[in-house]
Structures are given as C-alpha cells and as structure tokens.
ZAVEX-88484 format. One record per residue (C-alpha): residue number from 1; chain; x, y, z. Coordinates in nm, 4 decimals. Layout:
REM residues N
R, doro, pafi, c1, c2, c3
R, NUM, A, X, Y, Z;
...
//
This chain:
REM residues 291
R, doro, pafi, c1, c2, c3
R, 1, A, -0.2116, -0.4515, -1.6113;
R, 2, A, -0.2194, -0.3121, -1.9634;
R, 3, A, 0.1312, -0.1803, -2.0158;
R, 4, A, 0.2593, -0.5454, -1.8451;
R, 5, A, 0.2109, -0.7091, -2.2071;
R, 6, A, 0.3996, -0.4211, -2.3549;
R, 7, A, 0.6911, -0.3515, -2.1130;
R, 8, A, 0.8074, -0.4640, -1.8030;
R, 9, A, 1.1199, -0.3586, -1.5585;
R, 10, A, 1.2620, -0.7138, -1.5696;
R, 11, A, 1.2519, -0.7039, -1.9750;
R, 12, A, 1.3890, -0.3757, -1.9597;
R, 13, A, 1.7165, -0.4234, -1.7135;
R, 14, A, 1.7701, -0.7665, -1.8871;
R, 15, A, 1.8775, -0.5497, -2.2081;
R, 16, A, 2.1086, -0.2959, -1.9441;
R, 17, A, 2.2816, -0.6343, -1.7411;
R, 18, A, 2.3037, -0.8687, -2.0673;
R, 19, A, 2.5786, -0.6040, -2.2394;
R, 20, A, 2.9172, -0.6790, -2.2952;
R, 21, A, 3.0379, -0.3569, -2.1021;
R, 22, A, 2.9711, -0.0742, -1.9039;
R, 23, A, 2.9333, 0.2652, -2.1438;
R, 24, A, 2.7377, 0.5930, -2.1730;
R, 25, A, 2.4080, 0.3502, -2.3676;
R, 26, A, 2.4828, 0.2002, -1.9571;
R, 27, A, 2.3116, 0.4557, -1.8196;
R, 28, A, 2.0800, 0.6410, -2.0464;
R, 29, A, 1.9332, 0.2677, -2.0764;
R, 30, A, 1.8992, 0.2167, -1.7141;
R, 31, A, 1.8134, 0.5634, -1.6306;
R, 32, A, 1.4917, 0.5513, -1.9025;
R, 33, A, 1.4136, 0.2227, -1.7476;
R, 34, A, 1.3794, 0.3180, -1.3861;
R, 35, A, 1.1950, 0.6555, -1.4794;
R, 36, A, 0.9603, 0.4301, -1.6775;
R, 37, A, 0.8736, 0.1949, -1.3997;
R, 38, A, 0.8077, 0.5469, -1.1720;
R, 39, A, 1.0885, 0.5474, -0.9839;
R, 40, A, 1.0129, 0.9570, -1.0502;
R, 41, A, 1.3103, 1.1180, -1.1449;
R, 42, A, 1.4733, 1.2990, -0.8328;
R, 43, A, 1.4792, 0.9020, -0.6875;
R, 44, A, 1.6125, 0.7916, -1.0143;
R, 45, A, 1.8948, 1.0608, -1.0772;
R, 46, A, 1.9891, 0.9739, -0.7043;
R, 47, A, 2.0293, 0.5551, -0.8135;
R, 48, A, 2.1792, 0.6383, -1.1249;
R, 49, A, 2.4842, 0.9055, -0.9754;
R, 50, A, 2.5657, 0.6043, -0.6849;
R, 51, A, 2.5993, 0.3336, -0.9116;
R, 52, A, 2.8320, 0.5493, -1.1319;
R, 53, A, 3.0155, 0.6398, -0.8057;
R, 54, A, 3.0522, 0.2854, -0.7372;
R, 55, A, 3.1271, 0.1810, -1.0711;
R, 56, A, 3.4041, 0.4316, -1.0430;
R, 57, A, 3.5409, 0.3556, -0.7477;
R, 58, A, 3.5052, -0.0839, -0.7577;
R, 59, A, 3.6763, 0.0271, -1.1748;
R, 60, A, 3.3922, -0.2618, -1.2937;
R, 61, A, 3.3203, -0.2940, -1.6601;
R, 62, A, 3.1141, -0.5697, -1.5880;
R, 63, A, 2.7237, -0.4669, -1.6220;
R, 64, A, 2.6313, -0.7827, -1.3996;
R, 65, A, 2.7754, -0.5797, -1.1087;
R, 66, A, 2.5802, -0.2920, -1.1745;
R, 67, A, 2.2480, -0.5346, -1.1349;
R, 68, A, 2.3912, -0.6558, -0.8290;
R, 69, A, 2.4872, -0.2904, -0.7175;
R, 70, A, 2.1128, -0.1262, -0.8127;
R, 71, A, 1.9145, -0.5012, -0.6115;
R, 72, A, 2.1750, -0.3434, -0.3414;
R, 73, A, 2.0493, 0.0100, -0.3530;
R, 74, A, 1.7146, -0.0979, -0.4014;
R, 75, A, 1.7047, -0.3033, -0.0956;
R, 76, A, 1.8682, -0.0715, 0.1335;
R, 77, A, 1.6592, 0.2328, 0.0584;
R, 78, A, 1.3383, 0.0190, 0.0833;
R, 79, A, 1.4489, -0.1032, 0.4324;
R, 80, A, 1.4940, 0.2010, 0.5640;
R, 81, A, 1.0996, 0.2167, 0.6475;
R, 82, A, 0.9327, -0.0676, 0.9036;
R, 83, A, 0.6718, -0.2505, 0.7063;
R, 84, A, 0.5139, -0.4093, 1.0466;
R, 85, A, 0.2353, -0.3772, 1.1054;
R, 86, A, 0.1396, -0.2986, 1.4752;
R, 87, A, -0.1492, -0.4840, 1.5757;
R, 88, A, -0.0409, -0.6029, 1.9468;
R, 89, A, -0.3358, -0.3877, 2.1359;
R, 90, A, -0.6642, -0.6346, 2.1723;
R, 91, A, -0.8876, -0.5254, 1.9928;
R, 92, A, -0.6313, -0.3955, 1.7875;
R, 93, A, -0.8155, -0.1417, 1.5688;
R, 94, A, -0.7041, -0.0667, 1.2208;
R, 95, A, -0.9106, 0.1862, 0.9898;
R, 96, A, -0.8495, 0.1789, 0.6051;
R, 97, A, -0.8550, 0.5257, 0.4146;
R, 98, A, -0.8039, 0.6383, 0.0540;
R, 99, A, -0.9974, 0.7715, -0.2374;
R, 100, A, -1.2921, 0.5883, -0.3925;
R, 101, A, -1.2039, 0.3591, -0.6802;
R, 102, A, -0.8793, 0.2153, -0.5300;
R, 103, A, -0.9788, -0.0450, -0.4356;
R, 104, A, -1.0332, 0.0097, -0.0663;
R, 105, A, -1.3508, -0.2322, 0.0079;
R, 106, A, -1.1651, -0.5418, -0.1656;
R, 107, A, -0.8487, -0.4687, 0.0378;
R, 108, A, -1.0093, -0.5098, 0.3702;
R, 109, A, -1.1825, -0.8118, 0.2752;
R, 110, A, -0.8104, -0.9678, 0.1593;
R, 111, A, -0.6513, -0.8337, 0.4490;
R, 112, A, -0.9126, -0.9889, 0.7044;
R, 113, A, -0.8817, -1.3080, 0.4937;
R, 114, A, -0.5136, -1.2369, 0.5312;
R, 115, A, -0.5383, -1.2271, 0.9413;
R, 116, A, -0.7376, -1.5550, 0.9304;
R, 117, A, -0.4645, -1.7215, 0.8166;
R, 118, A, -0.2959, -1.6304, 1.1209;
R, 119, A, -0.5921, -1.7764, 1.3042;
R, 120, A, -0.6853, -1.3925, 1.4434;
R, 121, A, -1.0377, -1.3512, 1.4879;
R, 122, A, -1.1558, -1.0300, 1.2835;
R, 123, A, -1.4812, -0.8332, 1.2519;
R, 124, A, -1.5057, -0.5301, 0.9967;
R, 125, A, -1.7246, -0.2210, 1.0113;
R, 126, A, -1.9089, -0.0916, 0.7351;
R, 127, A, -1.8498, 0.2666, 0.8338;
R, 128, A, -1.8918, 0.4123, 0.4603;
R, 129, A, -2.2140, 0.5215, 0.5167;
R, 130, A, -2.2274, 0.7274, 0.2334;
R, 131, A, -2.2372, 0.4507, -0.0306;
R, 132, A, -2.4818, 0.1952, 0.0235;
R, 133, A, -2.3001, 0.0443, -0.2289;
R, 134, A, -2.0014, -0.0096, -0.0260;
R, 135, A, -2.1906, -0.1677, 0.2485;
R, 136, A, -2.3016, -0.4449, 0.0303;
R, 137, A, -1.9516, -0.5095, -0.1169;
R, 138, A, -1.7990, -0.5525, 0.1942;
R, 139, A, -2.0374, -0.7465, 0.3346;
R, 140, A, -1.9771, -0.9658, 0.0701;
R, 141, A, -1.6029, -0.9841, 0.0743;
R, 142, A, -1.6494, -1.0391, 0.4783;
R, 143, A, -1.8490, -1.3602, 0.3963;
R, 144, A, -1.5000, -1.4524, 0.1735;
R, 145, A, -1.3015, -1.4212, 0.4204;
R, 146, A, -1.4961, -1.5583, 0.6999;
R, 147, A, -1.5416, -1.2559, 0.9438;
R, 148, A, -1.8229, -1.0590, 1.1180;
R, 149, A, -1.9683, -0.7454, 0.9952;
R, 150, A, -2.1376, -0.4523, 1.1566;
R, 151, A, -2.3408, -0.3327, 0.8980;
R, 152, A, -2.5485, 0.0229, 0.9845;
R, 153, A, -2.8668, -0.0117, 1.1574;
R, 154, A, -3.0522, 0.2328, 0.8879;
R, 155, A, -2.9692, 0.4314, 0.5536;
R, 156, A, -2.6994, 0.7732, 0.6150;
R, 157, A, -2.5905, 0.6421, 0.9734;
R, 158, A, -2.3472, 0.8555, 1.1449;
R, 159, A, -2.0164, 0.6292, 0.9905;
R, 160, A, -1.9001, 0.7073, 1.4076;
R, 161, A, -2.1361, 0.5217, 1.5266;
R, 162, A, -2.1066, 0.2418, 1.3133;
R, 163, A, -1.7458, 0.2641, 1.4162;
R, 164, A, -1.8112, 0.3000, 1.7823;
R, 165, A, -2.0437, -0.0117, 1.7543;
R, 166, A, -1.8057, -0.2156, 1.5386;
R, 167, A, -1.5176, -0.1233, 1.8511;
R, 168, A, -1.8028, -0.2219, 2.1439;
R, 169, A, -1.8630, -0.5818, 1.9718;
R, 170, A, -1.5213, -0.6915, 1.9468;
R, 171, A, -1.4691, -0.5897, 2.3070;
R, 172, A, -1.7734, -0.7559, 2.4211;
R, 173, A, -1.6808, -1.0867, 2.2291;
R, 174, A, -1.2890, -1.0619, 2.2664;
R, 175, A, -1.2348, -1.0439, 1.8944;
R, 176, A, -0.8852, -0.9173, 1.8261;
R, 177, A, -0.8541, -0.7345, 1.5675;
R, 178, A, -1.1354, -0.4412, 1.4370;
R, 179, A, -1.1448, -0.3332, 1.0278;
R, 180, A, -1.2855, -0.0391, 0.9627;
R, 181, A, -1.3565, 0.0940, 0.6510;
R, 182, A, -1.4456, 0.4654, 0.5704;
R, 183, A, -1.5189, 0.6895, 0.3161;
R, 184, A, -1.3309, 0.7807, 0.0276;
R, 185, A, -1.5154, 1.0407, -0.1009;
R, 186, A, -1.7486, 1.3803, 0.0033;
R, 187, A, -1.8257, 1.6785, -0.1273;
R, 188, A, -1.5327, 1.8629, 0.0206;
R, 189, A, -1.2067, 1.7275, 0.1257;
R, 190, A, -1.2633, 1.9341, 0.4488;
R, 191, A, -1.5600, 1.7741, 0.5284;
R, 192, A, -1.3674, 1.4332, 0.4528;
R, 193, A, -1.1342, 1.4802, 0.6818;
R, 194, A, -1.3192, 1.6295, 0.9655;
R, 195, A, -1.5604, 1.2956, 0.9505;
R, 196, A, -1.2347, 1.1053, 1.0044;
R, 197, A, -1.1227, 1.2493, 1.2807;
R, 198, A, -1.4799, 1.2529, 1.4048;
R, 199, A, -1.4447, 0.8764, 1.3943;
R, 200, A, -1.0993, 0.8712, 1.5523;
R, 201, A, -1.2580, 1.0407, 1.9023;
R, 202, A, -1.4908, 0.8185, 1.9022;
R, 203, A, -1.3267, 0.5141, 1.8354;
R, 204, A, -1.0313, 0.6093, 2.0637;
R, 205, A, -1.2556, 0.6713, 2.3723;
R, 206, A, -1.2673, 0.2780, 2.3757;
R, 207, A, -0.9623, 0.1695, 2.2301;
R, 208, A, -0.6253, 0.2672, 2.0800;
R, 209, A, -0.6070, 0.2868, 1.6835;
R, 210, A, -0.3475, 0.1047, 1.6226;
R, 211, A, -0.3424, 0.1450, 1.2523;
R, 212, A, -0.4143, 0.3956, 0.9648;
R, 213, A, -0.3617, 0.2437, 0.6509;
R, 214, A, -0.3617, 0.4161, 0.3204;
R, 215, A, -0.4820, 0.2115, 0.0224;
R, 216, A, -0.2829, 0.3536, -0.3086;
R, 217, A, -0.3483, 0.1817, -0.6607;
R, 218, A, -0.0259, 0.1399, -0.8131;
R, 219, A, -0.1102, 0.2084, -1.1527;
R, 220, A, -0.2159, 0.5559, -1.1017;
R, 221, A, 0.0830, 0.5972, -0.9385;
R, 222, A, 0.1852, 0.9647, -0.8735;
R, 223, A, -0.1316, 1.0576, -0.9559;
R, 224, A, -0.3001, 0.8106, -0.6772;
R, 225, A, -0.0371, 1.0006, -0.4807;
R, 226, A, -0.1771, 1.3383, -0.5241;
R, 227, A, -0.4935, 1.2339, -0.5007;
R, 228, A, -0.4875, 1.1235, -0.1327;
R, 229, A, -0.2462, 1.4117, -0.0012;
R, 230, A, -0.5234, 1.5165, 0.2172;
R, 231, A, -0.5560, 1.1921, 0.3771;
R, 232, A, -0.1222, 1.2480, 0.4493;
R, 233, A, -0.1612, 1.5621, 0.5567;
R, 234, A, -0.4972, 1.5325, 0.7781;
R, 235, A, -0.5724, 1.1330, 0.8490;
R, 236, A, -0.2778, 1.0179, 1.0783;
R, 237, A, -0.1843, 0.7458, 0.8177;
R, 238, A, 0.1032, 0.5150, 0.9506;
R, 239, A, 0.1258, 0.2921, 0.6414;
R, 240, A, 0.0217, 0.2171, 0.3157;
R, 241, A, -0.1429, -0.0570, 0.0908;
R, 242, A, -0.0217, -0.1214, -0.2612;
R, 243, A, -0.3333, -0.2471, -0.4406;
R, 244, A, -0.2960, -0.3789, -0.8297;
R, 245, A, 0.0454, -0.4549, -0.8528;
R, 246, A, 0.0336, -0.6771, -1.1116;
R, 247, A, 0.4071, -0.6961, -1.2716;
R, 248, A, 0.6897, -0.4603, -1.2473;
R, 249, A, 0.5855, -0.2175, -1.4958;
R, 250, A, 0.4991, 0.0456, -1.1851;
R, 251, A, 0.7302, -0.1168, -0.9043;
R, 252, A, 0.9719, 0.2148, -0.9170;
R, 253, A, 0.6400, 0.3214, -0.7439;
R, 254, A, 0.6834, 0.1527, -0.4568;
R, 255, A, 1.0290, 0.3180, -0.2967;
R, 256, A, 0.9137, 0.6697, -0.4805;
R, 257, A, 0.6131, 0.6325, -0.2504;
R, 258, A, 0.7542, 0.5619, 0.0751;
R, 259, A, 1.0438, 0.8057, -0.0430;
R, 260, A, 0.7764, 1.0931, -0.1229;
R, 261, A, 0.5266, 1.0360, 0.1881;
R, 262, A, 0.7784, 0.9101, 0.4645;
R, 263, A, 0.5154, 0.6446, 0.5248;
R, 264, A, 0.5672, 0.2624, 0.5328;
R, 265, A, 0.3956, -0.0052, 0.2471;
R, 266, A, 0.2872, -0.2406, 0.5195;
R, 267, A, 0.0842, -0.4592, 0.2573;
R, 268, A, 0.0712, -0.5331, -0.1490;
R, 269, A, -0.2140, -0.6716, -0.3665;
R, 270, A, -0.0814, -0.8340, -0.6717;
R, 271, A, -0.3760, -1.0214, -0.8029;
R, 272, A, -0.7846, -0.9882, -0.8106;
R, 273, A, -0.8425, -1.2917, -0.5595;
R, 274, A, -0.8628, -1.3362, -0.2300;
R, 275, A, -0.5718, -1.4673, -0.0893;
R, 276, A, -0.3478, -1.1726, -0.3234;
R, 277, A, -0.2903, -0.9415, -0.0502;
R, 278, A, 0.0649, -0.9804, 0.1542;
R, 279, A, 0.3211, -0.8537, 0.3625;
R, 280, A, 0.5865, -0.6438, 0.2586;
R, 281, A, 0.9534, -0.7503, 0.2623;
R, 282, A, 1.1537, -0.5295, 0.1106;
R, 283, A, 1.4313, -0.7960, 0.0317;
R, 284, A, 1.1860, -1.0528, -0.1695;
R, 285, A, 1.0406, -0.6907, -0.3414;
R, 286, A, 1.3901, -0.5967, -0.4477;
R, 287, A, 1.4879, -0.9200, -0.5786;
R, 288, A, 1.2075, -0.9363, -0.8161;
R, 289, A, 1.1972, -0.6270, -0.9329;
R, 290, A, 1.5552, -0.6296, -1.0128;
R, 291, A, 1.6513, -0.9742, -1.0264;
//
C-alpha cells in the first residue's frame, strides 16, 4: 500500500500513548489520527467524546489508559456484528458480488484455498459471463487452490445457467460447498442487479444461498463504499470481504464499514498470495490496529 511507507495508525497512536499526560494536543492528535485511517468522522467524533467521558470519569492523566480505553472501544463496537460465516447447508452455496477491479476473481480463489484447509471439498462457477477474461483468471486461481470449475459451455452464456450447472454438479458429486462468482459490471446498474437476482431463482430452486458476500477494496475505502451501494441496496449481501489490507493506514475502514452498511466483514485479504485471505476476529483486528 502506498501511503503504508508514509504513515501508518500504529506510528501515529504511538506519538498520542508515548506522552507524558493527557491534554487538549490528546485529542486533536488522536482525533486526526483516527479520521486519517477512515474511521470517517461521525464514527470518530463518537470514539473521541467516550474516551473523554471516561477519562473524566476514571480522572486518568495517564495516556496509556486512553490506548487501553480506545483497543476497548474498538473491540466492542467491532463485536457487535457476527463475522461467521454460515456455510452449514450441503452444498452450501455462497455467491461473491462487488464492482470490477476489487479484486473479486482473486478472492474466491483464496477463499476456496481457504476452505481446503478445512479439508471442505469446493467447486467454483465461472458465472461472469460477460468477461471472458474473468473466466480464465479464475480458472486459474481454481487450479491454486485445488478445486473444480464449471467453466461456460460457449461465449455470452446465460451467467444462470452456469450457476444452475455449477449448483447441479456439486449435488450430483456431494461437494459441499459451491463459489460462485458474478459480474461486477454492465451497462446499467439496473440491469446488474436484475441478472443477480435472476441467478438467485435459479440457484435457489435447488438449493439455499447460504451466503452473499461483498468484496470491498480497502484502499478505496468510502469510495469502494459508494460504489457498490447498489449491490446493499438490491443483492441480499450478508457479509463482506476486505481485500488489500495491507497495514493499518485504512483499518478505521473496517468498523466505519460495518458501522455504515450494518453488514458483517466475514473475511480480510492482507497480502497478494494465496493463502492471505482469513477470518475475521474482531479481538486479534483490534489489537493490531491499536496495540
């Protein structure tokens, strides 16, 4: 991440916690640092205001207990949402949504790689149809992780019926869990969304979706936000993905997401490889990012 070099969270706070007391430089500091690592600023005023309140109350001067009080905060808020991810239905089918460029077709080949590990037997569906492109890519990041594909029969396939095909082999081989990927991209967000639900139908008339997951790229962060509104609003998303975060430069992003959208991260990228997408615990995630 480009800014990472330049300025982190952890740098940041270290210059708030390391002070010899608690003043008015307290909180401008930590209040510039949070809106910096895009906390956004209605989440940050919020943090800010119930440390002070604590601060009060506790009559601290000590800023070590204002790191302790914000890893605290941090962690509660964050835990408020379930980052489980519900994938007890066999097959369990999960489809993965979100704009183009996010990073969509990498994430499902990390998080089938990530299932492996588990020993859960996968097989992904090339259901963006509209980017031959994308077909290739994920056929090569299924190969990675060492899972099926159902690739389209022919050029423009109805992305449905690659779903519905995807759905019928897993049944007919007992695989457990079903990827699908779709598009992120057509020439009206209406349309978009109407070929989603199109493949919901169909998919659902053989099994339960057990998952819509929403991939975000953290460095765009409000913007990547605004961006995939439609897919909130329209695309029955129950979680999201965190791709490309790399650092803590952007990790204010992740509680101002689930904050914003009501939704839960259920998984995080931090790296380019493989094996770089996890779970999400919000008690490791708060540690780090506030030490």
């Amino acid at each position: 991440m480009a800014e990472r070099a330049s300025w982190s969270l952890g740098a940041a706070l270290r210059g708030v916690f390391s002070a010899k007391t608690i003043d008015e430089d307290t909180w401008d500091d930590l209040e510039s640092a949070l809106i910096r690592a895009d906390f956004g600023p209605a989440v940050t005023e919020e943090i800010v205001d119930q440390i002070k309140a604590q601060v009060e109350r506790y009559r601290t001067t000590d800023p070590k207990d204002v790191q302790r009080m914000l890893r605290e905060i941090v962690e509660e808020r964050l835990a408020k949402y379930d980052p489980t991810l519900k994938l007890t239905e066999r097959p369990a089918v999960v489809l993965v949504v979100g704009v183009n460029g996010v990073g969509k077709t990498t994430t499902i080949g990390k998080f089938a790689r990530f299932l492996r590990t588990f020993d859960r037997t996968v097989v992904v569906g090339a259901a963006d149809t509209f980017r031959a492109a994308a077909v290739d890519q994920l056929a090569t990041w299924a190969e990675r992780a060492g899972v099926e594909i159902v690739r389209p029969e022919r050029e423009g396939q109805d992305p449905a019926s690659v779903a519905f095909q995807t759905v019928d082999r897993a049944k007919r081989e007992g695989i457990e869990i079903v990827i699908i990927d779709t598009a992120g991209r057509l020439h009206t967000k209406g349309g978009l969304m109407d070929e989603l639900g199109k493949i919901r139908r169909v998919v659902e008339k053989q099994a339960p979706i057990s998952e819509v997951l929403l991939v975000l790229d953290a460095t765009t962060g409000q913007n990547g936000l605004a961006q995939a509104e439609a897919f909130i609003e329209h695309g029955g998303v129950t979680g999201l993905v965190l791709t490309k975060l790399d650092g803590s430069a952007k990790g204010g992003f992740v509680l101002a997401v689930q904050e914003k959208t009501g939704l839960p991260i259920k998984l995080i990228g931090q790296g380019e490889g493989i094996n770089d997408l996890t779970g999400f615990t919000p008690h490791v995630f708060a540690q780090k990012l506030v030490g």
